[in-house]
C-alpha positions as CSV (number, residue, x, y, z in Angstrom):
1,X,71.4,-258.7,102.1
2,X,69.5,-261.6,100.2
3,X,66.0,-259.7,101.1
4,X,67.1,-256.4,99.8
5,X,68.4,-257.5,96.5
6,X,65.4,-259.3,96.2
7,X,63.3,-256.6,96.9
8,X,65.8,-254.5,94.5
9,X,64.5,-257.1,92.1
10,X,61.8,-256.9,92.6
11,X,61.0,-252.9,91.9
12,X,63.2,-252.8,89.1
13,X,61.0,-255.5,87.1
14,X,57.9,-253.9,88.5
15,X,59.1,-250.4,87.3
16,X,60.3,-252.3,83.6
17,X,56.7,-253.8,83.5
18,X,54.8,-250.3,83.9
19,X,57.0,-248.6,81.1
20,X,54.7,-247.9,77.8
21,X,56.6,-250.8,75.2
22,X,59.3,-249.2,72.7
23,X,57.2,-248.5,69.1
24,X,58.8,-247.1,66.1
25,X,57.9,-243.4,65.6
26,X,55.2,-242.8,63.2
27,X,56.2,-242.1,60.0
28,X,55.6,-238.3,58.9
29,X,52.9,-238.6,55.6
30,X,53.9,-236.6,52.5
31,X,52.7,-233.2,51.8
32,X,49.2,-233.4,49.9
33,X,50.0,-232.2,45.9
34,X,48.0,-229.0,45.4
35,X,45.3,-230.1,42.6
36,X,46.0,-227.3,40.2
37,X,43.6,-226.2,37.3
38,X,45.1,-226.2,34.0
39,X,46.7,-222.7,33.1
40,X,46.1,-221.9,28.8
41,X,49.6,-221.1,27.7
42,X,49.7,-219.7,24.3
43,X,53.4,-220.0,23.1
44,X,54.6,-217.9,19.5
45,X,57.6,-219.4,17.8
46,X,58.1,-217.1,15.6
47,X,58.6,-217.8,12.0
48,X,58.4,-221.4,12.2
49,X,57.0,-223.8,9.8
50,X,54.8,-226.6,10.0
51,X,57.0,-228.7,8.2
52,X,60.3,-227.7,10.5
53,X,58.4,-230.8,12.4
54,X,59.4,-233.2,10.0
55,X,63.4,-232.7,9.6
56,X,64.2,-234.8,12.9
57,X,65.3,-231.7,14.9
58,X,62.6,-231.0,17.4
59,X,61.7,-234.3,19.1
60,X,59.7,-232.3,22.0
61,X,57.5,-230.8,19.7
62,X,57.3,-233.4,17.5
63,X,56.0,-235.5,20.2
64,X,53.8,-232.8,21.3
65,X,51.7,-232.9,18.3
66,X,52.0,-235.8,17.6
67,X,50.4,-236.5,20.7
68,X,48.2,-233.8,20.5
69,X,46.8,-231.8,17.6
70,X,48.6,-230.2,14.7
71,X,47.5,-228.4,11.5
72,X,48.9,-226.0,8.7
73,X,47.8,-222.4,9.7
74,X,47.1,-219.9,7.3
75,X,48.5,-216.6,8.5
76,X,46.4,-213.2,7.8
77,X,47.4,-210.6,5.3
78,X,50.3,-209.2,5.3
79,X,52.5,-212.4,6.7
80,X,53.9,-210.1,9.0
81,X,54.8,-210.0,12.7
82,X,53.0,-207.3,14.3
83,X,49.8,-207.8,12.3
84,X,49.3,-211.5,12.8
85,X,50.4,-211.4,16.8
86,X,47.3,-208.6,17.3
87,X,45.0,-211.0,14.8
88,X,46.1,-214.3,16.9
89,X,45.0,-212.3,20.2
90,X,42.4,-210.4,18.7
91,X,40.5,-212.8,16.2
92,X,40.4,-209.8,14.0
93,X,41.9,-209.8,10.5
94,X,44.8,-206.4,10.3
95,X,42.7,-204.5,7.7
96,X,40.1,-204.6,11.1
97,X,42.3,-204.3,14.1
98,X,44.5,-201.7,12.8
99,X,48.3,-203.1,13.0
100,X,47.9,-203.3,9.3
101,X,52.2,-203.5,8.9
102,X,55.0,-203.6,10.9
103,X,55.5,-200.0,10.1
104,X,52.9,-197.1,8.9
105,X,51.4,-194.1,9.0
106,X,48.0,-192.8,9.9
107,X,46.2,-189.7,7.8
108,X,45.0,-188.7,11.5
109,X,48.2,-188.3,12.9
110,X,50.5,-186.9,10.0
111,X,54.4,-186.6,10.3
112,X,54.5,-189.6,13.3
113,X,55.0,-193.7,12.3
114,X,54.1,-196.4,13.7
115,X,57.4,-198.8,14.5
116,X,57.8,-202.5,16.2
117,X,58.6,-200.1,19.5
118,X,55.5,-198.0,19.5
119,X,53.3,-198.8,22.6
120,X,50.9,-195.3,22.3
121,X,47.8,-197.1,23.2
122,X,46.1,-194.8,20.4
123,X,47.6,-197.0,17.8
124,X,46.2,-200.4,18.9
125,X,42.6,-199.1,20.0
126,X,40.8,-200.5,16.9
127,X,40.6,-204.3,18.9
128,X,41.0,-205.8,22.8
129,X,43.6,-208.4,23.3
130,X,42.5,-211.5,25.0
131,X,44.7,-210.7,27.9
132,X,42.6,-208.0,28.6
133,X,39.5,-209.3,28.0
134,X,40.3,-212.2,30.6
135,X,41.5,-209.2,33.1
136,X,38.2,-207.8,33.4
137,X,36.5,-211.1,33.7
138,X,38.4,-211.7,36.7
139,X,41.3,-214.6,34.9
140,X,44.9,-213.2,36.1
141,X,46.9,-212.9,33.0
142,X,50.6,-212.6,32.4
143,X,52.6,-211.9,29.2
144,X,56.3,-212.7,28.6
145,X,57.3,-210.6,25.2
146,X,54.1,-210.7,23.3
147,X,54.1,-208.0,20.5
148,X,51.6,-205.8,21.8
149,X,52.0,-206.5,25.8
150,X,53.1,-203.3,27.1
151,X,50.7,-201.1,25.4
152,X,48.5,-200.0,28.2
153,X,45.0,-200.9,26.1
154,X,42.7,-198.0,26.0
155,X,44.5,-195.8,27.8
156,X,45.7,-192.0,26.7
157,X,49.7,-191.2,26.2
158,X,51.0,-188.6,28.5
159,X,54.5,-186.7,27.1
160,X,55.9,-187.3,30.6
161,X,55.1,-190.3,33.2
162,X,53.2,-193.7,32.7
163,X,50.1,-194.3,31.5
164,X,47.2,-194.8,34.2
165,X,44.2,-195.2,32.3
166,X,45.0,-197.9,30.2
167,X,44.5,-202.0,30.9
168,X,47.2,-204.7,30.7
169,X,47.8,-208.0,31.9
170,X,49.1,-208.5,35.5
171,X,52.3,-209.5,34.7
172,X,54.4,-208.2,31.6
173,X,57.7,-207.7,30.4
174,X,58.7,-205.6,27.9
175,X,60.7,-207.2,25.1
176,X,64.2,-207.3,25.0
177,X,66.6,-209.5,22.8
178,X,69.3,-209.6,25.2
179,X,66.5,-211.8,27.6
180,X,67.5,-215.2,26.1
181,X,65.3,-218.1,25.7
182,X,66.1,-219.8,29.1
183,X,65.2,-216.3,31.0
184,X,62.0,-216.6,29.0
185,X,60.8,-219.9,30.0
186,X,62.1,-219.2,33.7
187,X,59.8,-216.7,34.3
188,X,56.8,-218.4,33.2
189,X,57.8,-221.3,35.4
190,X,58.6,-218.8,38.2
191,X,54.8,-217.5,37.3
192,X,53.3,-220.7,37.9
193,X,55.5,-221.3,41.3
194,X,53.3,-218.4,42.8
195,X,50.2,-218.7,45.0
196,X,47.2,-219.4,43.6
197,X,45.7,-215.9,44.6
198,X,48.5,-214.5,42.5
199,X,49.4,-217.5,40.0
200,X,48.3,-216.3,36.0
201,X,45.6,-218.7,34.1
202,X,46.7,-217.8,30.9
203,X,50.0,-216.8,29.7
204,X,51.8,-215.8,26.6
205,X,55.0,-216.4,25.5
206,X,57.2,-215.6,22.8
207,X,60.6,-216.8,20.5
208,X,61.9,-214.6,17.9
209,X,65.1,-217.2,17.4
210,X,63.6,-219.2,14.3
211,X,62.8,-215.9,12.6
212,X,65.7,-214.4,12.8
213,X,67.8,-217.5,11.4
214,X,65.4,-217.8,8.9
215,X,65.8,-214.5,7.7
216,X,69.8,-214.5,8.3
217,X,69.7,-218.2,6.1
218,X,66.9,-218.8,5.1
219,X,64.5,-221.4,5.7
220,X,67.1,-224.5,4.7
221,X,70.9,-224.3,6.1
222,X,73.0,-225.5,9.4
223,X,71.8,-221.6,10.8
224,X,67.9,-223.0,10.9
225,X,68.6,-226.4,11.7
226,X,70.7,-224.8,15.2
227,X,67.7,-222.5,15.7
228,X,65.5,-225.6,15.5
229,X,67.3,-227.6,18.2
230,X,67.7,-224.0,20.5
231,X,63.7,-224.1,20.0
232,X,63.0,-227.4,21.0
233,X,65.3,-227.6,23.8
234,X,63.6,-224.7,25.4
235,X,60.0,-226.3,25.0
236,X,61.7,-229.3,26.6
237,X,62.5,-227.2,29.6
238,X,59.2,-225.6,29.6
239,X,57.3,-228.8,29.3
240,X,59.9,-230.3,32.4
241,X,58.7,-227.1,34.5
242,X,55.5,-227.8,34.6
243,X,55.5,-231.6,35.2
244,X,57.6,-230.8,38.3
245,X,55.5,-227.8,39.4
246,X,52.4,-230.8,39.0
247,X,51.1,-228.2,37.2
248,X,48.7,-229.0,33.9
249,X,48.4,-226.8,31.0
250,X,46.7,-226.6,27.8
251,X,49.7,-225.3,25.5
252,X,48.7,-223.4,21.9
253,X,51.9,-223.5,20.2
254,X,51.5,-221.2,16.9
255,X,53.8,-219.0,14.6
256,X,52.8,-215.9,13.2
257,X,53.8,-217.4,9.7
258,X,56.5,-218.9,7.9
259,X,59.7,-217.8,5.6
260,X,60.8,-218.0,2.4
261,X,64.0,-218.2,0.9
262,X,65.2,-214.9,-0.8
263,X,68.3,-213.5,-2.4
264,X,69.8,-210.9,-4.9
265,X,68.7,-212.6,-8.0
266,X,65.6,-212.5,-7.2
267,X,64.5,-208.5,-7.1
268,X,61.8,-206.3,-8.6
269,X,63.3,-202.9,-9.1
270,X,61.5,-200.2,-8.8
271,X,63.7,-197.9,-10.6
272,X,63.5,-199.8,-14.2
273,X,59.7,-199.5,-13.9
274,X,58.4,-196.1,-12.1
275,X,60.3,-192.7,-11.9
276,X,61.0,-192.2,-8.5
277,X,60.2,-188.6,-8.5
278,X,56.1,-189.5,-9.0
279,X,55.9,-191.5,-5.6
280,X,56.7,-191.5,-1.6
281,X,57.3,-195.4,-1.0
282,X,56.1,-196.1,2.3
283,X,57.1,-199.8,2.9
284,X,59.2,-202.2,0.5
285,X,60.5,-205.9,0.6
286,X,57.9,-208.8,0.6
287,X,55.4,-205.7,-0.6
288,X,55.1,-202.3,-1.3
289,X,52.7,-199.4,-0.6
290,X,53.4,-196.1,-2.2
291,X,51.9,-192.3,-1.9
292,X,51.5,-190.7,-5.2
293,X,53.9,-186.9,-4.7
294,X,51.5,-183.9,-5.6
295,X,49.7,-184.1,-8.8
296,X,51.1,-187.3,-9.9
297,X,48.3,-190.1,-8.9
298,X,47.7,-190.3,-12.7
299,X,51.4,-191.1,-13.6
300,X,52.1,-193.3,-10.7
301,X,48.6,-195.5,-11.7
302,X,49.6,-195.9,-15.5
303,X,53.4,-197.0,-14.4
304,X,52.5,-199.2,-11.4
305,X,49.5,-201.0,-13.1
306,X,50.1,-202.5,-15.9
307,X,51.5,-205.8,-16.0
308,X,54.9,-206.6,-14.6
309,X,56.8,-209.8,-14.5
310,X,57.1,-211.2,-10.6
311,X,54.9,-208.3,-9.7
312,X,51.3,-207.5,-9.7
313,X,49.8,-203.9,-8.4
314,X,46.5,-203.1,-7.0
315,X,45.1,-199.8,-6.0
316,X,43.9,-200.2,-2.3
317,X,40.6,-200.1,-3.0
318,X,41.1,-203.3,-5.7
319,X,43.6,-205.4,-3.8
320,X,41.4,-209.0,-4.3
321,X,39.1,-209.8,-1.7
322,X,40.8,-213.1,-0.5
323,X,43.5,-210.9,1.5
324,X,40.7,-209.2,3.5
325,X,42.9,-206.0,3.5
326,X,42.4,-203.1,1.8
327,X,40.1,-201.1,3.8
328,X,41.9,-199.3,6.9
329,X,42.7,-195.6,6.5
330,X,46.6,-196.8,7.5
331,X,46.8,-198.5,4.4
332,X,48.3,-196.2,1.3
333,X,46.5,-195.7,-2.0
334,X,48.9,-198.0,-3.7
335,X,49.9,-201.5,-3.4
336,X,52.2,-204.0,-5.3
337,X,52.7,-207.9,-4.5
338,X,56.0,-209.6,-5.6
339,X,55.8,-213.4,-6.6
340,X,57.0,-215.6,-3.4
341,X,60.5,-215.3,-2.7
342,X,61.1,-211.8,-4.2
343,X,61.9,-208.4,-3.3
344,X,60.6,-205.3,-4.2
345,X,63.3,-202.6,-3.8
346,X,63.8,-198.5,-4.9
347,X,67.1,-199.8,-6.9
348,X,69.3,-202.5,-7.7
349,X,71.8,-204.4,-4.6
350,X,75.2,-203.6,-5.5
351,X,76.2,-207.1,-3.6
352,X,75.3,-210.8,-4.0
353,X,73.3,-211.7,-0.8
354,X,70.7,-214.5,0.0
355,X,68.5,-214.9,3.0
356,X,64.6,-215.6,3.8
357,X,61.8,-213.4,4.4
358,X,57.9,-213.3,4.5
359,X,55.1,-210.7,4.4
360,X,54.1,-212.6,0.9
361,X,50.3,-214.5,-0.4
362,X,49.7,-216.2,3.0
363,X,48.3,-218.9,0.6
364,X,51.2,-219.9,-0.3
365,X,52.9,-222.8,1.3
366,X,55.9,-221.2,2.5
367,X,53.9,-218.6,4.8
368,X,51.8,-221.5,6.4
369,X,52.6,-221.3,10.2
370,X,52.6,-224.0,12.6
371,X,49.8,-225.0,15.4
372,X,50.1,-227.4,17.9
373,X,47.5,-228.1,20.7
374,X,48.5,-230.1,23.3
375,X,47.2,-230.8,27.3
376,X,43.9,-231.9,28.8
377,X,41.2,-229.9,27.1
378,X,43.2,-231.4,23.4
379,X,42.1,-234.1,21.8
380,X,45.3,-237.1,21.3
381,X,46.7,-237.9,17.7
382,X,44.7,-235.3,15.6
383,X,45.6,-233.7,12.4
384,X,43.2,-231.1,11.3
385,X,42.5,-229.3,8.1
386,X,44.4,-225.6,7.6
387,X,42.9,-223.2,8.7
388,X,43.5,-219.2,9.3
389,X,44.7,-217.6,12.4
390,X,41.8,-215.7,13.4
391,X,40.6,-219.3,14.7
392,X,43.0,-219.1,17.7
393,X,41.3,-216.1,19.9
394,X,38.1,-218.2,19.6
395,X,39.8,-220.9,20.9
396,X,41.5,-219.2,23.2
397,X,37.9,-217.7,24.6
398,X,36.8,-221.6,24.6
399,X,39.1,-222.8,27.2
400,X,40.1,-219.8,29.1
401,X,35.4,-220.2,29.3
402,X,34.8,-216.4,28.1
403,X,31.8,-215.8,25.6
404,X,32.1,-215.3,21.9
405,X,33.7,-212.2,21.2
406,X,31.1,-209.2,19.7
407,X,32.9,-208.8,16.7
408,X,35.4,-211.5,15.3
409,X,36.8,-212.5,12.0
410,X,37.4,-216.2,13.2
411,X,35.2,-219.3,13.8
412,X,35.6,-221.6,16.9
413,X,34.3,-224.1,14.9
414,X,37.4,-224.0,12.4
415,X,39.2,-225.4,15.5
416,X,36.4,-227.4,17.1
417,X,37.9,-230.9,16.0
418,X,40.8,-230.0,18.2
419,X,39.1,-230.2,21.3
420,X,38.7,-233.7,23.5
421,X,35.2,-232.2,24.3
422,X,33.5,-230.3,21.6
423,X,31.2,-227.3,22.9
């Protein structure tokens, strides 16, 4: 018994000796972070100010330019939406690329107008949007709500059925207001979660909330100051979404132009100076373009101008050349300017009322808009001189790398201080 639990012994330390020693299990590495190229987003906040930076509401974009680069833009004549959103894409001024108003006519096409809904690619023909431009050059594009997005570029209505012939970005959505500004920024970041085969380079994106406070209040009140914080939150988010996504962008924050505050004292009626039955008006408010009625040019001229107080009238051919408008066949033979702040209406409002608009001299310093630039290609801590929106396509074309546009009304070296390396 003594031999064969020795010999029991003796193979269970032999078989303990020839067992591979215990070692901890190897500890699984962490997935590699993709090394992403920076994607160009070009962000609108509509309506907004350079100096709604400086009233402590907005600590994201605050920091963004201040850690970036920010300036005063000039918007392009008329301060309105539609025409500077097609000059910030285009480079072109709207007496050159066509969207010369938010709404108009054209002498080709009698008895149809042009609204904020039209997307008949016939009426935006005169000038390419970047988006398109960096399509054919093979840069996947996407736009979230950019006036002028879902107009298939180039292509030809059909009464019935989409359009097939026409260019767009990859990705688009058509706006809505009922998309708030949290489904806006979640489907860029959803964008940028893609594959890279499929993932955008450059993206547009766009905020209508500042405008529309501003023109429900005006550009001073609690209704801006909440629209201000809304804003700012959102870029927050946007900025978060990216940092977690590891993903670097060069962001162009701009506004199409600014807002002035308006009301019912201050209005330019039309009816105390010009009998209604001599003209068609065609657009009022910040301006106003007219049509004479048959046979009446010569009455409408000697009524409309002479001198007027918080008015001045021009015929289109005469409108002074520092508004670079006044040559498109869309624009009508007539056309009057109110002073800042002041409305140009048929008759008198029957009801006290105050509020903010624009469309005014985009020299003056209520209709400056904002620009931030902000990411790698930016320089850090720059202020640069005003300057007008047609800048921003060249910019764009600089760090999206496409080659100067044949025909633009902007200068890349307007912006040039902005960039951390100056082509």
């Amino acid at each position: 018994m003594d031999r064969i639990a020795a010999a029991l012994a003796l193979g269970f330390a032999t078989a303990i000796s020839g067992c591979t020693p215990y070692a901890e299990p190897p500890v699984a590495s962490a997935p590699a972070v993709e090394q992403r190229e920076p994607v160009t987003i070009l962000v609108s906040i509509d309506g907004f100010r350079p100096d709604y930076l400086d009233r402590g509401l907005t600590p994201t974009l605050s920091r963004l330019a201040a850690e970036g680069v920010r300036a005063s833009m000039r918007p392009s004549f008329p301060s309105k939406t539609f025409p500077n959103h097609w000059t910030l894409v285009t480079g072109l001024v709207p007496d050159h690329h066509g969207i010369i108003a938010n709404s108009m006519e054209d002498p080709d096409r009698p008895g149809e107008n042009f609204t904020m809904a039209t997307v008949d690619p016939w009426w935006w023909s005169d000038a390419k949007p970047i988006w398109v431009e960096a399509e054919e050059a093979g840069i996947r594009s996407a736009a979230m709500f950019w006036p002028g997005s879902a107009v298939p570029w180039g292509g030809t209505a059909v009464r019935y059925g989409p359009v097939t012939d026409g260019e767009m970005a990859s990705d688009w959505q058509a706006f809505s207001m009922q998309v708030s500004n949290t489904q806006r920024v979640n489907a860029v970041l959803d964008w940028m979660r893609r594959p890279a085969d499929i993932r955008p380079e450059f993206v547009t994106l766009y905020f209508d909330t500042i405008d529309s406070a501003g023109h429900g209040g005006g550009p001073e009140g609690k209704q801006i100051d909440a629209a201000l914080r809304d804003i700012d939150h959102h870029i927050a988010n946007l900025v978060a979404g990216l940092e977690t996504l590891h993903q670097p962008a060069n962001l162009v924050i701009v506004a199409d132009h600014g807002m002035a505050a308006t009301g019912s004292d201050k209005m330019v009626v039309l009816a105390d100076i010009v009998d209604p039955s001599l003209y068609r008006l065609v657009e009022g408010g910040a301006y106003a373009t007219f049509e004479p009625t048959e046979g009446n040019t010569a009455a409408l001229e000697a009524a409309l101008l002479r001198p007027h107080d918080h008015m001045e009238c021009w015929r289109k051919s005469e409108i002074p050349a520092r508004f670079q408008y006044g040559t498109h066949r869309r624009i009508p033979p007539y056309f009057c300017l109110p002073d800042t702040g002041w409305t140009i209406a048929s008759t008198a409002s029957d009801s006290s009322w105050s509020g903010g608009n624009h469309g005014y001299d985009p020299f003056a310093p209520e209709m400056a808009a904002v620009f931030i630039g902000n990411g790698p290609a930016f320089r850090r801590g720059a202020t640069l001189a005003s300057f007008q929106n047609t800048a921003i396509t060249p910019l764009l074309r600089v760090l999206l790398d496409l080659p100067p546009a044949a025909r633009s009304d902007g200068r890349s070296e307007d912006v040039a201080g902005a960039l951390a390396t100056q082509n």
